[in-house]
N, C-alpha and C positions, 0 to 999 in steps of 0.2 A: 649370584645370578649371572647369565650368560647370554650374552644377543649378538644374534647372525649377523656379521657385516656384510656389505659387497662382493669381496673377494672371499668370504668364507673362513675367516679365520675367528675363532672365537675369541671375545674379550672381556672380560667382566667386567661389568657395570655397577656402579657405586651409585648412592643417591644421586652423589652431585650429577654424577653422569645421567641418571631417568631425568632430572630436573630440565637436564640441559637437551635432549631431545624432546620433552616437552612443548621446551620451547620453541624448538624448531619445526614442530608439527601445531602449533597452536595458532588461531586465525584470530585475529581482531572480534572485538563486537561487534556484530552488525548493527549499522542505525542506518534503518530502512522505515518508511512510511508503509506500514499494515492498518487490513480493515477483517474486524470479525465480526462475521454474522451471527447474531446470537437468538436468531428469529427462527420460528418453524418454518421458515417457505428460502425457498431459492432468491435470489438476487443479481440484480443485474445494476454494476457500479460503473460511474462514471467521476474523474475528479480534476479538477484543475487548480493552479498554481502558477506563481510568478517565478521563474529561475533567470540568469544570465542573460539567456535572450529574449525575456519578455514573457509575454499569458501564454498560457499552453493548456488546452485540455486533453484527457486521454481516456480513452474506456474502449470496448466494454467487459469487463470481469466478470465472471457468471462464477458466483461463489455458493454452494450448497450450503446449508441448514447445519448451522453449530460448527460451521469450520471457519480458518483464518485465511488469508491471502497477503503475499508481500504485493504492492501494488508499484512502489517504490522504491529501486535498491541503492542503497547511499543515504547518505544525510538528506533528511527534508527539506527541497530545495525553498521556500519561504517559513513565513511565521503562521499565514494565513493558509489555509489549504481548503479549497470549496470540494463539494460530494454532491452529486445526485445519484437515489438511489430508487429501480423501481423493484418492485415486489410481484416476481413471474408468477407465485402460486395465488395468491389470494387477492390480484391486483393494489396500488394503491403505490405512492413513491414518499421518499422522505427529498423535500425539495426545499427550495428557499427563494430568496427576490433577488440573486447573486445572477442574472443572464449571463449566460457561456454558452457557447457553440458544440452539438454534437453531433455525432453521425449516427446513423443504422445501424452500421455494422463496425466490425472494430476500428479505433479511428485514432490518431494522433493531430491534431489543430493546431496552428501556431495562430496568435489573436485574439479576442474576443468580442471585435467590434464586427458588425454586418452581416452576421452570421447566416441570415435568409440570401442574400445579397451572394454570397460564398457557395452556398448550395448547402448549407448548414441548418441544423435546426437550432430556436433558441431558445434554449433550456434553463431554467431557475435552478441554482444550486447553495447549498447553505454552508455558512462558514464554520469551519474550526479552527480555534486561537490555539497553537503549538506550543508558545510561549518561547519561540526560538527553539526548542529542544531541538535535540539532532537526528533523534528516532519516537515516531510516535505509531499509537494505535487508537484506529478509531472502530467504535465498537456499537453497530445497528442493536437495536432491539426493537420487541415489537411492543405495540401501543399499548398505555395501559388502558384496563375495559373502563367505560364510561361510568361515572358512580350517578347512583340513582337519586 
């Protein structure tokens, strides 16, 4: 086998040699915080977390029906990561007794004390235990139907 170098001059390439360009083009795993919607209707995400400098909320994500979103890139920055999520097609949200601060429209928060006080709204969000991992995903569904 043969691969074009820079200057053009051809050099054959041995295993070891694909191994070692491999290497040179290969990227880390990414461990990012994802959320998939696995529900019939659109979404609109909101999520907060404790990192370095303290609570921070962030949204909003408008994620379609049956797809994923990185929400997160890097390690997960807590153990704890809260979510509110509402439900644009058929109304209704998946919420929790977690109050954090959001906005209207897209937003980044540092805090989550006084949020009405801030010009914030104050929103219930529910937690998920990461277990420390360093990449996770969290994955909406929709309700099961009520049994009779």
């Amino acid at each position: 086998m043969l691969i074009a170098m820079q200057n053009f001059r051809r050099v054959p390439v041995t295993t070891l040699g694909w191994a070692a360009i491999g290497l040179m083009f290969s990227t880390p795993a990414a461990a990012d915080l994802k959320l998939c919607n696995s529900t019939a209707s659109r979404v609109g995400v909101a999520i907060g977390y404790q990192d370095k400098e303290g609570w921070a909320t962030e949204g909003w994500w408008n994620i379609a029906s049956q797809t994923c979103e990185t929400l997160l890139k890097g390690p997960v920055p807590s153990r704890f990561i809260y979510v509110h999520a509402v439900d644009y097609d058929r109304g209704g949200e998946w919420a929790g007794k977690n109050d954090m601060c959001t906005g209207e429209k897209s937003f980044t928060i540092r805090g989550v004390q006084d949020c009405p006080a801030r010009g914030y709204k104050s929103t219930g969000f529910f937690e998920v235990d990461t277990g420390d991992a360093k990449e996770w995903t969290i994955r909406l569904t929709d309700p099961e139907p009520a049994k009779k």
